[in-house]
TIDRENTI-543304 format. One record per residue: residue in one letter; x, y, z of N, C-alpha, C in turn. Coordinates in steps of 0.02 Angstrom, whole numbers, plus 50000, padded with zeros to 5 digits. Atoms other than C-alpha are relative to their C-alpha. Example, Ala and Ser with C-alpha at 12.3 -4.5 7.8 and 13.67 -1.06 7.14 Angstrom:
BEGIN
A500454994150000506154977550390500455006050000S499584994149997506844994750357499615005550037
//
This chain:
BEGIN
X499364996649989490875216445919500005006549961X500054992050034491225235445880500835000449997X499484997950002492675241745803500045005349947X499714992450026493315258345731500824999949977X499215001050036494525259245598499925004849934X499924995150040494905272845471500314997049923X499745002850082495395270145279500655003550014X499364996749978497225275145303500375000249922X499395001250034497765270945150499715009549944X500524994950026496245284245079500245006450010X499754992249948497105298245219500595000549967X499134999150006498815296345161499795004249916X500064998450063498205299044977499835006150006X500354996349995497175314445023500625003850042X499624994549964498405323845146500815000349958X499594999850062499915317745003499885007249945X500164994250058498895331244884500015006950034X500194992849987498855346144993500735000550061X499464997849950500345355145124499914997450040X499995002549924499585351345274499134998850007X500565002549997497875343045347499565006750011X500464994949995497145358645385499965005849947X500314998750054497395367745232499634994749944X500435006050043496735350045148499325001849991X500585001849975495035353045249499645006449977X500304992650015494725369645181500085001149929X500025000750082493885371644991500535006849971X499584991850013494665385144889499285004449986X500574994649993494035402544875499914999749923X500265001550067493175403844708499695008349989X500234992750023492805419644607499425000849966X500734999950025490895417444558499675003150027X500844998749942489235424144594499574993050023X500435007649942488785406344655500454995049944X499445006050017489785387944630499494994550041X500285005049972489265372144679500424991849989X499675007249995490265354044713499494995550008X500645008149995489165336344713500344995649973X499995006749999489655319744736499494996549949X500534999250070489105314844553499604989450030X500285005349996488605295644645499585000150077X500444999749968487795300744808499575004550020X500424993650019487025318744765500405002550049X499904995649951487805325644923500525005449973X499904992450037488245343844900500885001650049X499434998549966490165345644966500345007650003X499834992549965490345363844948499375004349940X500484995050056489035378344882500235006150032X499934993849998489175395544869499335004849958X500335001350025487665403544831499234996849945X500235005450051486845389144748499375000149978X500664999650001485135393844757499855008749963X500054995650019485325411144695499625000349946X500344999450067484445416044514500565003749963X499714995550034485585420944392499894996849931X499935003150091485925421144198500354994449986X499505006150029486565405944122500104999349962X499625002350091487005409043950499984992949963X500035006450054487265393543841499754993050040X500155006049938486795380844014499525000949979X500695000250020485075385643947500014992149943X499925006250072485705371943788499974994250032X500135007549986485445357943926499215000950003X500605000749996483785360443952499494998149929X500435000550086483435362343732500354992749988X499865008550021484445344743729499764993950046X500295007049965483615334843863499215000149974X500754999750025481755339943783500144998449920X499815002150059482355335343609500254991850007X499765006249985483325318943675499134997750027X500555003849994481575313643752499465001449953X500415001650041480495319243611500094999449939X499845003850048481465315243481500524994449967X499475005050004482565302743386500515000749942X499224996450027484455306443333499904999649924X499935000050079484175301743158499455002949971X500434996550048482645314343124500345005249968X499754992450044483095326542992499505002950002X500144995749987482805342043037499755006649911X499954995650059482195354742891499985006350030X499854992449961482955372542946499355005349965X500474995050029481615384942947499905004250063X500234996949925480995398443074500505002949999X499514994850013482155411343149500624996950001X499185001249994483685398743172500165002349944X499434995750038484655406343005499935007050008X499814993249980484495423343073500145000850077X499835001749936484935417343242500675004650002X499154997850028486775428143288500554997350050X499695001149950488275426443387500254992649998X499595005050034488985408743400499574996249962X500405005850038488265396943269500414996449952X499515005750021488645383843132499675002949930X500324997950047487825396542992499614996249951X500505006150010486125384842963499765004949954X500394998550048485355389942809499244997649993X500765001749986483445390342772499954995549928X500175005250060482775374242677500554996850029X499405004450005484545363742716499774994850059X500095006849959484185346642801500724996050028X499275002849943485205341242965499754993350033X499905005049947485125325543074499785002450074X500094999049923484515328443263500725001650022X499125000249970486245322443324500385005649966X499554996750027487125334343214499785005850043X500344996749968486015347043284500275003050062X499695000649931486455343443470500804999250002X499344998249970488155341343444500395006949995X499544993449998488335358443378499615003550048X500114995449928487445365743501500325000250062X499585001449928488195356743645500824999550009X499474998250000489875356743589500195005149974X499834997250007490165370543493499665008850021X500344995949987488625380943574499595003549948X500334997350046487805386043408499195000250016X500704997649973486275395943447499704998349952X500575002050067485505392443280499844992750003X500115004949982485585375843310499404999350062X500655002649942484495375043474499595005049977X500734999050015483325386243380499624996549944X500195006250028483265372943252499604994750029X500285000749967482905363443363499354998050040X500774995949997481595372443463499594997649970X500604997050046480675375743309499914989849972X500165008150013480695354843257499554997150065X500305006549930480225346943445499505005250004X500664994049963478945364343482499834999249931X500504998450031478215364843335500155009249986X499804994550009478675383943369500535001450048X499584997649963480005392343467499575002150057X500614999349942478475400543587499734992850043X500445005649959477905383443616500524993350034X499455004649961479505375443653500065002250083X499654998649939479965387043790499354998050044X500615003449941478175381643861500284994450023X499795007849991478945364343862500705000550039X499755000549956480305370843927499975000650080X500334996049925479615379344090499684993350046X500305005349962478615364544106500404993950025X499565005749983479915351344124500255002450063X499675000449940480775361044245499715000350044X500494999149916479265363244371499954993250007X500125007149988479135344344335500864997350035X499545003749974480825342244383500525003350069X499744995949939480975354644544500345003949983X499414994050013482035367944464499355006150023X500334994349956481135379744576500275006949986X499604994450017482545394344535500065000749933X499965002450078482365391244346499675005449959X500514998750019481475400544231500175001949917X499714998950059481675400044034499505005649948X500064994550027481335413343908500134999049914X499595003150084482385406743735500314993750014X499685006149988483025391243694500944999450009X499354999050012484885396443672500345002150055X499634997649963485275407543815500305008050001X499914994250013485625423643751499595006250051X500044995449953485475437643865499245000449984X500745000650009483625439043890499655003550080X500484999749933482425447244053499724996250009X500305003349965481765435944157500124991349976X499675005050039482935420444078500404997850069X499665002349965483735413544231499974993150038X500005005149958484225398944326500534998550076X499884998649925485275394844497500744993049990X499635004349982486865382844535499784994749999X500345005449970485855370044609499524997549937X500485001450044484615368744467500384996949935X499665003150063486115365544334500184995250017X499895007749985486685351844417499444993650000X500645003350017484985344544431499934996749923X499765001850074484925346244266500224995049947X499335006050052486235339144206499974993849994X500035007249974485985323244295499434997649967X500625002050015484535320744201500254999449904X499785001550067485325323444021500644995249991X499495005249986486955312044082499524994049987X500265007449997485655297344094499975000649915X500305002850076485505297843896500945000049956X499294999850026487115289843807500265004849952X499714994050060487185301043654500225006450037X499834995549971487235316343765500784999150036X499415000849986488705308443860500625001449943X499454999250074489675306043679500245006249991X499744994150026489405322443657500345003050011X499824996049979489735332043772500854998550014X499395002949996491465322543792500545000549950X499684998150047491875327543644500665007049969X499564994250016493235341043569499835006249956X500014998250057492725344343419499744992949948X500325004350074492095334643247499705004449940X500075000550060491365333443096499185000150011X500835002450012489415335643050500155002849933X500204998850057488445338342901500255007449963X499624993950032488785351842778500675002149980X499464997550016490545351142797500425004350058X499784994749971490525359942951500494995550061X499715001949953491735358343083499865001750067X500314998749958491465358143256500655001550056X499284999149977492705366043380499645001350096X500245001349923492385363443593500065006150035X499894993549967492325379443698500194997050068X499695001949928492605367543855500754999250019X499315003150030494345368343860500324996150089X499835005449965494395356744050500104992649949X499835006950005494265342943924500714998249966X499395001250013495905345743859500675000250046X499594994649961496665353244015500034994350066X500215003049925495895342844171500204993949981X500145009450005496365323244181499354997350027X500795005949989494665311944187499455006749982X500274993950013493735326444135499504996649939X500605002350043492025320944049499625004049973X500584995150034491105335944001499775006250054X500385003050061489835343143999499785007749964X500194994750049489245361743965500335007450026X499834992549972489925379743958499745004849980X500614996350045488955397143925500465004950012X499574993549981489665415243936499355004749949X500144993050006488745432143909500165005750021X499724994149956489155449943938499635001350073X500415002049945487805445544079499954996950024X499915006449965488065429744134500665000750015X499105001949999490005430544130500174992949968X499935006150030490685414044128499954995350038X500465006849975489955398644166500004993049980X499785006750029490065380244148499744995850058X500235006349958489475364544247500444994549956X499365004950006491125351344231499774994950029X499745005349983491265333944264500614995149965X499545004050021492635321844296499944994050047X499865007449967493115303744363500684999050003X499295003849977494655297344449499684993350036X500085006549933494625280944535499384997550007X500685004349978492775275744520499595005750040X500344990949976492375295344575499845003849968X500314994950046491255305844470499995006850042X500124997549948491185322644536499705006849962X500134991750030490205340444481500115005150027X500034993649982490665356744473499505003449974X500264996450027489595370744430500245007150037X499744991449988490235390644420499475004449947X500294996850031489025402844380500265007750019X499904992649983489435420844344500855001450017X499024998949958491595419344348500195007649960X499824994450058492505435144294500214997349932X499195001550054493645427544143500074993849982X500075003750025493495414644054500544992850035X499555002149952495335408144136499784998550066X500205000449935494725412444309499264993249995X500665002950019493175402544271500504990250008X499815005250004494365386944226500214996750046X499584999949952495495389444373499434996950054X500565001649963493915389744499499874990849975X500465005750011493215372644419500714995350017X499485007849976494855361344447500135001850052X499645000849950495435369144602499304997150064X500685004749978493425362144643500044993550013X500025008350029493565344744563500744997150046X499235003949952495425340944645499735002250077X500175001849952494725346544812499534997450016X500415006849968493465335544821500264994549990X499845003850011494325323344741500574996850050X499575000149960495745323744860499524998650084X500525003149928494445321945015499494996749996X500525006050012493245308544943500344996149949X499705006050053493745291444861499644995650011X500365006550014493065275844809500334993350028X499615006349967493405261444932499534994450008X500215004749992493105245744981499824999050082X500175001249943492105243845136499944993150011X500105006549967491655225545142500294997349921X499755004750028492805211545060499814993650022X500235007449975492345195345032500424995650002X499405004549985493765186845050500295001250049X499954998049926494065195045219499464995750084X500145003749936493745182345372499725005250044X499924994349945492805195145498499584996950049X500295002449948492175182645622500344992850004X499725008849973492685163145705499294999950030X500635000849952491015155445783499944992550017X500025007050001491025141345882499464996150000X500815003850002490075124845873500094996950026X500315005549931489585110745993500664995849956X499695006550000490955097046012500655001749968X499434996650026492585107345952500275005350020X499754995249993493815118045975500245004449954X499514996650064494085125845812499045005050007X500574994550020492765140245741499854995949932X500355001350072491845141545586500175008849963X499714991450017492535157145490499385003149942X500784995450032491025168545422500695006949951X499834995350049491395180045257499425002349964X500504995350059490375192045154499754995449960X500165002550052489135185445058500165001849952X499794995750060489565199744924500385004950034X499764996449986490635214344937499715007449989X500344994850000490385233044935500495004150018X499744995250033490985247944873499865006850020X500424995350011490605267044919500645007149975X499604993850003491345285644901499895004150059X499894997449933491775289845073500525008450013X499424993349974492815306245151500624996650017X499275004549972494515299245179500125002050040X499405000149936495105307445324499115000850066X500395001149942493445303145444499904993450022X500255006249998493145288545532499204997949981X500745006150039491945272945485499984995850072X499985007049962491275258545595499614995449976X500065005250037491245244045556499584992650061X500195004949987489875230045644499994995250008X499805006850024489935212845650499444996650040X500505003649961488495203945720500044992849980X500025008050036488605184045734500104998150094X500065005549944488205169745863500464998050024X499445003649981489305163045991500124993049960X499875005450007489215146945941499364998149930X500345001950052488375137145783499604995550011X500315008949983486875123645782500154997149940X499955005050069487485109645661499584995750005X499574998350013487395104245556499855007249963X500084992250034487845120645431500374998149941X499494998450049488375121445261500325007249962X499584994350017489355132745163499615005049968X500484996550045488385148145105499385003450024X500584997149957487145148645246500015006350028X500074995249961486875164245327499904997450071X500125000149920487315166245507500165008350035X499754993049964487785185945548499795004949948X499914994450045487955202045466500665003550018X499644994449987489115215745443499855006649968X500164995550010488665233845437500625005450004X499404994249995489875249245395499565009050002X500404992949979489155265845473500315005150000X499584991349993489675284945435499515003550043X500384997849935489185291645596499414995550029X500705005749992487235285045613499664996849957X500345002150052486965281645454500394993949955X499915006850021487195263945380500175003149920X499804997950083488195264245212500194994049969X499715005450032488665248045190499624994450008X500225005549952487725229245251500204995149951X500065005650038487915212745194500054994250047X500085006149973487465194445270500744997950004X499405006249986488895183245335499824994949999X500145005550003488925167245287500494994150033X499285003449981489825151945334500394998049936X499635001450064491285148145235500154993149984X499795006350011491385129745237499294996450039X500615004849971490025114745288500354997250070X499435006449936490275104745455499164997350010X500295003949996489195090145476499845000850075X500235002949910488035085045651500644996850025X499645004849959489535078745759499624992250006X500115008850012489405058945758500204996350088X500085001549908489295049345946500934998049996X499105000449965491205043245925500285007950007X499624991550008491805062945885499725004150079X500154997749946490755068146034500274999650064X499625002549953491595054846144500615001350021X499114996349971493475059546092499765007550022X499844994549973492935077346129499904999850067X499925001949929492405072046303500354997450024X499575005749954493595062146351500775006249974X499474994050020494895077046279499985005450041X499964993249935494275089446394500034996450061X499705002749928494365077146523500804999150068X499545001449989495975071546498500565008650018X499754993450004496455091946476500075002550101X500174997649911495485096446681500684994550036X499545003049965496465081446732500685001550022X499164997150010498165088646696499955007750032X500094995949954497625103246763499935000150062X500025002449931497245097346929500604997550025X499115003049965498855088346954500465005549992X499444991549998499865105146891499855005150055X500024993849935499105116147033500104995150072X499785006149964499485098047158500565001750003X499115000950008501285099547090500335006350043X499564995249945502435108947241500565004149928X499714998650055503295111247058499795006849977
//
């Protein structure tokens, strides 16, 4: 059996957030030299602008010096400052030469408060040198397809031939999200590290946006302003990335009026319930069914205002006996041609081999049934 049925409750929510369905369906205009939206749970790219371009990325360079530090080193090495981080300029957490830091302290002032001395700290700890880091940097990213990439310093600071692309920060990112400490961090406001120093957030979505998780922002008189955001509503992660905004404001504006339109036309539903009856199947010697339910249920982040279809494959009739639990069907939930959902149907209850008396009353029940039928089309009545 085929049937077509829409999440309605998904549409109402989604055309609720905007005037009318057709300004719903249309992203906003955005003031960057390239942007980029992604469905932070099925990669798909819901709006780009751009995305592939090469540009500067200012302090977005500080994911690349914290995911090669997070894999080659561990949060509680102390660091002994040496090399050019204390003459590093511009934002920092004024690292002195000789003064011993923590990794983590390290990364959080880099990533939250952006301190360039810090990721040349750094650097100069996981490379061995600052020259030999950015080898390590270059190399990760050919290992990890950032094709538009190309690093120069560990910090970000205006630099020739220092660039990377929309598409490549998001990549990125998704790759320093898999490590919990990085999550902490970047989620962060502000704190406390060593020295005394305080740490103050330049992201200011995480005070501003609801569900708003992170994670990095950069700005140069060459880059402009820049940031790669995430947030979660409802079991919906979702990324922005703006590279190149005029204005620090404009920059902010662009990234939520991103995150709420996607958010507003993708949600997290329930395609298959298991406590939802979606079949009867009969069996030899009865007139009742056997009611088939989800073995498990299932979950995705669909478009709310397109249709779904929904499958159901299962036998006319059952061979008993059957108990409860068996597989007899499936059900599949398809966006367009592509399968997003499946799961076995089982039966929901046992029924024993029919027994020779149970066989008999049912014969002699449909007998007695034709009989009465025959005399009602007899009857001049």
């Amino acid at each position: 059996m085929l049937r077509r049925f829409i999440i309605l409750a998904g549409l109402l929510v989604a055309l609720a957030a905007a005037p009318t369905a057709a300004a719903a369906s249309l992203p906003p205009e955005v003031q960057a030299k390239a942007a980029l939206l992604v469905d932070g749970e099925t990669g798909e790219v819901l709006f780009e602008q751009n995305a592939d371009r090469r540009l500067p990325m200012a302090s977005l360079t500080k994911l690349m010096t914290a995911l090669l530090t997070m894999e080659d080193a561990q949060k509680d090495d102390v660091v002994r400052i040496a090399g050019p981080a204390p003459s590093v300029g511009e934002s920092t957490i004024n690292l002195r030469e000789g003064e011993r830091l923590k990794v983590r302290d390290l990364l959080s002032a880099a990533l939250i408060q952006s301190a360039n001395d810090a990721a040349y700290a750094l650097a100069t700890y996981v490379g061995g040198s600052v020259h030999k880091f950015v080898r390590m940097m270059n190399a990760r990213a050919s290992e990890l397809g950032l094709d538009h990439t190309h690093y120069v310093v560990p910090d970000g600071l205006d630099t020739p031939g220092h660039y990377s692309s929309a598409r490549d920060t998001y990549t990125l990112a998704l790759q320093d999200m898999r490590h919990a400490l990085f999550r902490r961090i970047v989620a962060r406001t502000g704190g406390e590290i060593a020295g005394g120093r305080t740490l103050y957030a330049w992201n200011d979505l995480l005070k501003t946006y609801p569900g708003a998780i992170g994670i990095k922002t950069g700005h140069t008189d060459l880059a402009g302003w820049s940031e790669i955001a995430a947030a979660e509503r409802d079991g919906v992660r979702m990324y922005a990335v703006i590279l190149g905004g005029p204005t620090r404001a404009r920059r902010n504006r662009d990234l939520a009026s991103l995150l709420d339109w996607g958010f507003g036309h993708y949600g997290r539903v329930t395609l298959i319930s298991r406590t939802r009856v979606y079949a009867r199947v009969g069996m030899p010697f009865s007139d009742g069914g056997v009611p088939l339910v989800a073995e498990g249920g299932a979950k995705a982040t669909v478009r709310l205002d397109q249709p779904l279809i929904e499958r159901v494959v299962a036998p006319e009739t059952l061979d008993l006996p059957v108990s409860q639990g068996d597989p007899v069907g499936e059900v599949l939930i398809y966006d367009g041609e592509r399968v997003i959902a499946r799961r076995p149907l089982v039966s929901a209850l046992s029924v024993s081999e029919p027994s020779f008396p149970r066989r008999a009353r049912w014969y002699a029940g449909r007998a007695l049934d034709e009989a009465g039928d025959m005399l009602s089309s007899l009857s001049p009545f």
